[in-house]
C-alpha positions as CSV (number, residue, x, y, z in Angstrom):
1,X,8.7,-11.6,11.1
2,X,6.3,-10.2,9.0
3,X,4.9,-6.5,7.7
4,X,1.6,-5.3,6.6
5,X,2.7,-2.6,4.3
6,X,-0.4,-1.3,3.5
7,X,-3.7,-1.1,6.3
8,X,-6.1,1.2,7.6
9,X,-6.8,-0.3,10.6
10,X,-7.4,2.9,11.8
11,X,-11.0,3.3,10.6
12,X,-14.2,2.8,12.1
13,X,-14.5,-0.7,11.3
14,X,-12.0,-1.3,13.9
15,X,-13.5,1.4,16.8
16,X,-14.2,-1.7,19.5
17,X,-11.7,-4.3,19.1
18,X,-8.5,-2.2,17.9
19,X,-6.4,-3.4,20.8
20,X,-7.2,-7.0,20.1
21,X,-6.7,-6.4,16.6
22,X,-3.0,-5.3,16.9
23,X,-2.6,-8.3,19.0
24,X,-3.9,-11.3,16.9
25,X,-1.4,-9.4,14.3
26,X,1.4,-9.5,16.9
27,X,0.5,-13.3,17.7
28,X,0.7,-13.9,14.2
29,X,4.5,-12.1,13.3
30,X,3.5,-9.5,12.3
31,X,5.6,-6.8,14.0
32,X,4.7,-4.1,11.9
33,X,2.2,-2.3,10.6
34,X,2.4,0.9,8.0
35,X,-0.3,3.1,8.0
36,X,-1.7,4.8,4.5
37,X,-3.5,7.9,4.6
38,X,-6.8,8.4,2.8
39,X,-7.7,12.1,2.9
40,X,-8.4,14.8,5.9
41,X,-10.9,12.6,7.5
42,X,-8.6,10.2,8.3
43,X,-5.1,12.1,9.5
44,X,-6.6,12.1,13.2
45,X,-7.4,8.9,13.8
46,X,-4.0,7.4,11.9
47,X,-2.0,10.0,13.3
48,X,-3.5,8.7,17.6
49,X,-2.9,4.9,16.2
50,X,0.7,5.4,15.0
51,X,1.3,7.6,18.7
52,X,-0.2,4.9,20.4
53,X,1.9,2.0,18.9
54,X,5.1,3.5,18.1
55,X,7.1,0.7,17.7
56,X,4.4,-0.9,15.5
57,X,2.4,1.2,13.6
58,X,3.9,3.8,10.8
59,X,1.9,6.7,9.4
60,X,2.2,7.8,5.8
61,X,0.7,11.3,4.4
62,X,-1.4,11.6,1.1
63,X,-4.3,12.0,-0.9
64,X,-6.4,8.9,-1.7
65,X,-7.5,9.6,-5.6
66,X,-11.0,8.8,-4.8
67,X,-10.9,11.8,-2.7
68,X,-10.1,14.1,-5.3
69,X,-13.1,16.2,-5.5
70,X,-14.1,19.7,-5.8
71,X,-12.1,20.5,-2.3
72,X,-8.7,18.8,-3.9
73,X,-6.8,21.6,-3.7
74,X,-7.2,22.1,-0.2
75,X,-6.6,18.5,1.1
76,X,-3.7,18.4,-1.1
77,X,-2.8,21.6,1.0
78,X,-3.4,19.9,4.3
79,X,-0.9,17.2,2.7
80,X,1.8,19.6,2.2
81,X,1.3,21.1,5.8
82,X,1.6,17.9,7.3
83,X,5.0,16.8,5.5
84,X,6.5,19.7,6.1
85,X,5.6,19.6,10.0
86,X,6.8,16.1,10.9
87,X,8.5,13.0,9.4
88,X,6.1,10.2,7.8
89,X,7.6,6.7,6.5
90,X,6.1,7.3,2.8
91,X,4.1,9.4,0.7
92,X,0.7,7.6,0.5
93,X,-1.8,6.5,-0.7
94,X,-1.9,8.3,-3.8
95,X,-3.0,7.4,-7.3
96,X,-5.4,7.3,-9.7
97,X,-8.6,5.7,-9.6
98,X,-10.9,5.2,-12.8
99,X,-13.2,2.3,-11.9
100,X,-15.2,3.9,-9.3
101,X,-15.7,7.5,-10.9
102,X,-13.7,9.4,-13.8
103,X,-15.0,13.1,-13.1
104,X,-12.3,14.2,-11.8
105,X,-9.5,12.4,-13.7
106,X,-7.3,15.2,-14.9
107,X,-7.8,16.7,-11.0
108,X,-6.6,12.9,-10.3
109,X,-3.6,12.9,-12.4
110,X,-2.6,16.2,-11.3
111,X,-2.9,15.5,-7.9
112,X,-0.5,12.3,-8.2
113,X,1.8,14.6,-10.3
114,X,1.6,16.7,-7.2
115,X,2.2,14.1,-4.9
116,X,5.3,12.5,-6.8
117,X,6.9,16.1,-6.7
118,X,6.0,16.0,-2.7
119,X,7.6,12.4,-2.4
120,X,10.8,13.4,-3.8
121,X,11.4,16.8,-2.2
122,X,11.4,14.8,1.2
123,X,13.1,12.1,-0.2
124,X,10.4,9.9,0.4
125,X,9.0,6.6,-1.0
126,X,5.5,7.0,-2.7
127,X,2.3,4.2,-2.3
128,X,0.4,4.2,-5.8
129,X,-3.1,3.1,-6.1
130,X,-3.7,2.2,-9.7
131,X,-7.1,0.7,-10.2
132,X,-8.4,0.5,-13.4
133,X,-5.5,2.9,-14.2
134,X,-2.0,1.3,-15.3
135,X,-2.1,3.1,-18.4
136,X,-2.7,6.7,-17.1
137,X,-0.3,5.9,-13.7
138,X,2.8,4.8,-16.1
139,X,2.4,7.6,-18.4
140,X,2.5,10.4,-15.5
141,X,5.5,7.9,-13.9
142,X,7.5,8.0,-17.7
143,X,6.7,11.6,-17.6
144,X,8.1,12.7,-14.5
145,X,11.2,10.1,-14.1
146,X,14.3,10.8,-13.5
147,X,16.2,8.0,-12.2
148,X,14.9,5.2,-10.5
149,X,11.6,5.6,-8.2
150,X,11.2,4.1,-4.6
151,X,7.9,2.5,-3.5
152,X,5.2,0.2,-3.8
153,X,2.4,-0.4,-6.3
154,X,-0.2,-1.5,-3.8
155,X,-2.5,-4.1,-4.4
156,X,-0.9,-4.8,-7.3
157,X,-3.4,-6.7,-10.0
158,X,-1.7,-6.2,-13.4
159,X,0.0,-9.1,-15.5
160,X,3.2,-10.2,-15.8
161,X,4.1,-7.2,-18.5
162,X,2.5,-4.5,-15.9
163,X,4.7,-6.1,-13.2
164,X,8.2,-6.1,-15.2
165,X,7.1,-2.9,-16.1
166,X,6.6,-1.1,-12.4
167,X,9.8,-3.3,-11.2
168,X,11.7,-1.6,-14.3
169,X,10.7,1.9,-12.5
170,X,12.1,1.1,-9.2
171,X,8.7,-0.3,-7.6
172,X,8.2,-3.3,-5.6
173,X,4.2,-5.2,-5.6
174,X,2.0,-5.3,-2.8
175,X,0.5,-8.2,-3.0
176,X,-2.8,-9.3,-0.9
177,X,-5.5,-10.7,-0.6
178,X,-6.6,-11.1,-4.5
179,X,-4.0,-13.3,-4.9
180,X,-6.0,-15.5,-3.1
181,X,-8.9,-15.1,-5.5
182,X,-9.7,-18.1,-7.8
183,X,-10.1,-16.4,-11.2
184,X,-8.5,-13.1,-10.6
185,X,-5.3,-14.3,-12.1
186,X,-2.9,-12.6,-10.5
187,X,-0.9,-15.7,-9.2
188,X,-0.3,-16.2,-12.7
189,X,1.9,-12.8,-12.6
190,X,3.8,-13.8,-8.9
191,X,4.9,-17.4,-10.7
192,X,6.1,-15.5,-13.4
193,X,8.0,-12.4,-11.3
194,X,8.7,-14.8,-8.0
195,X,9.3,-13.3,-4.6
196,X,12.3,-11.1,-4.9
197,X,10.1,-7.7,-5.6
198,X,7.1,-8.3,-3.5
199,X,6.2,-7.0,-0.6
200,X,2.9,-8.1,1.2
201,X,0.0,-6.4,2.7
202,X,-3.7,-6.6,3.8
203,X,-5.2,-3.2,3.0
204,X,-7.4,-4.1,5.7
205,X,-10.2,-3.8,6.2
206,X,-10.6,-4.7,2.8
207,X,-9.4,-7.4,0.0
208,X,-10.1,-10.2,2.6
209,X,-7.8,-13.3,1.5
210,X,-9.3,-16.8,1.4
211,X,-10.9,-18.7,4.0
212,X,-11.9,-15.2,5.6
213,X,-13.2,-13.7,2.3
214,X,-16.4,-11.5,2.8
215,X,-15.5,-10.9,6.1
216,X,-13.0,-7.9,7.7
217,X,-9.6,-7.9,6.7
218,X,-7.1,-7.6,9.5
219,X,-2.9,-7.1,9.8
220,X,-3.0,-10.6,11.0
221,X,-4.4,-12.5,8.0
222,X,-1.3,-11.5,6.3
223,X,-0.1,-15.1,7.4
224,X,-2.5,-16.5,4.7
225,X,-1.5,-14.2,1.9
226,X,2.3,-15.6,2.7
227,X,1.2,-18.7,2.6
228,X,-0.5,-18.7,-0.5
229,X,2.2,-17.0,-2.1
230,X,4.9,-19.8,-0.7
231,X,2.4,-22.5,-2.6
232,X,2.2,-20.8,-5.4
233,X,6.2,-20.6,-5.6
234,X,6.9,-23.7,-4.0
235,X,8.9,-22.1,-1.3
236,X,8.9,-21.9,2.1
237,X,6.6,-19.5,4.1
238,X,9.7,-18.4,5.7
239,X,11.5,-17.4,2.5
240,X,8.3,-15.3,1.7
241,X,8.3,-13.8,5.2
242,X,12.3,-13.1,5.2
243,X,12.8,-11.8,1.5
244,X,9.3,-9.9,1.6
245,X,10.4,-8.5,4.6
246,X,13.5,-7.5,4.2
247,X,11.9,-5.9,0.9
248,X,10.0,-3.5,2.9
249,X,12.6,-2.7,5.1
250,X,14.6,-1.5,2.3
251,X,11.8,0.6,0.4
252,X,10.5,2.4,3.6
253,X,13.5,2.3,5.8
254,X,12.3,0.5,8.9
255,X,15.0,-0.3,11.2
């Protein structure tokens, strides 16, 4: 069995071949899929996906940092209605992002500060996007901690100090498709951490692993992400697919 912690199948992208989609990932193990939010653009289409497929596709609630705008404080209000309405599996995604646009960095930082504060009144893990960002995401993390977090640093593409560093805090890695990447390094950092706090995703349709790069990613090309990471380790891709599962199963309390 495997889980895609991390895809948004839910978008356009997907609008004529979304049944097949959940299928191929079925036919492929994968037997669950978890659902990050982006901003309020995206709640409704998420929110008739998870309905749909109950058993296999989970919703999370949050604001996506590159959605922090001029309207942030009202998405971030649209967040807090929808948490306090009905149960999500996490708090997510939410972050900061400073390689696409820095204007609103400070709005960034305080909407993750926000979001953390959301996370742990429902007792809730919490999704971090972190691109171009480790710095700024571990000081608001150091700033608010108190105790040990529960989560997932998704697509996770820092060294092996960043790594040690978010595990230190509670975190597992999502680890995708850049693993996969020839020079992006990152399977550097999993030889050095191994498979014991990973967790594996697609963050579809995005981050497409090798042979499939350039194309759409889908919940069912998590199969090559497990196997590169097995190669890398020199385990089986069973021993990636139990441990990482069982990983996720204990940060976002899948049954």
């Amino acid at each position: 069995m495997l889980i895609d912690t991390h895809s948004h199948i839910y978008l356009e992208q997907f609008n004529d071949d979304l049944p097949e989609t959940i299928e191929r990932a079925k036919a492929n193990n994968v037997q669950k899929i978890l659902l990050p939010n982006i901003d309020s653009s995206s709640i409704e289409s998420m929110m008739q996906l998870a309905s749909a497929y109950p058993d296999t596709c989970y919703a999370m609630m949050g604001l996506h940092p590159t959605s922090v705008n001029e309207t942030w404080q009202a998405e971030l209000s649209l967040v807090e209605d929808w948490l306090a309405k009905q149960a999500f599996i996490a708090v997510g995604e939410i972050g900061i992002d400073l390689y696409w646009d820095t204007t609103f960095k400070q709005q960034q930082i305080e909407v993750f500060s926000k979001q953390i504060d959301l996370a742990r009144k429902y007792d809730l893990p919490f999704v971090i996007h972190s691109r171009n960002s480790f710095d700024e995401v571990f000081q608001v993390l150091d700033e608010l901690r108190d105790g040990q977090y529960k989560g997932v640093f998704h697509a996770f593409s820092g060294n092996e100090e960043q790594a040690r560093r978010a595990i230190e805090l509670g975190f597992k890695l999502g680890i995708g498709g850049v693993v996969s990447y020839k020079n992006a390094g990152l399977d550097k950092t999993v030889a050095a951490i191994g498979i014991d706090e990973l967790v594996l995703e697609t963050d579809a349709p995005y981050l497409t692993p090798v042979p499939f790069r350039g194309k759409r990613n889908e919940s069912s090309y998590i199969k090559h992400i497990a196997e590169k990471i097995a190669g890398i380790l020199h385990i089986s891709v069973d021993e990636v697919a139990d441990v990482t599962t069982k990983n996720a199963k204990q940060v976002f309390g899948i049954n």
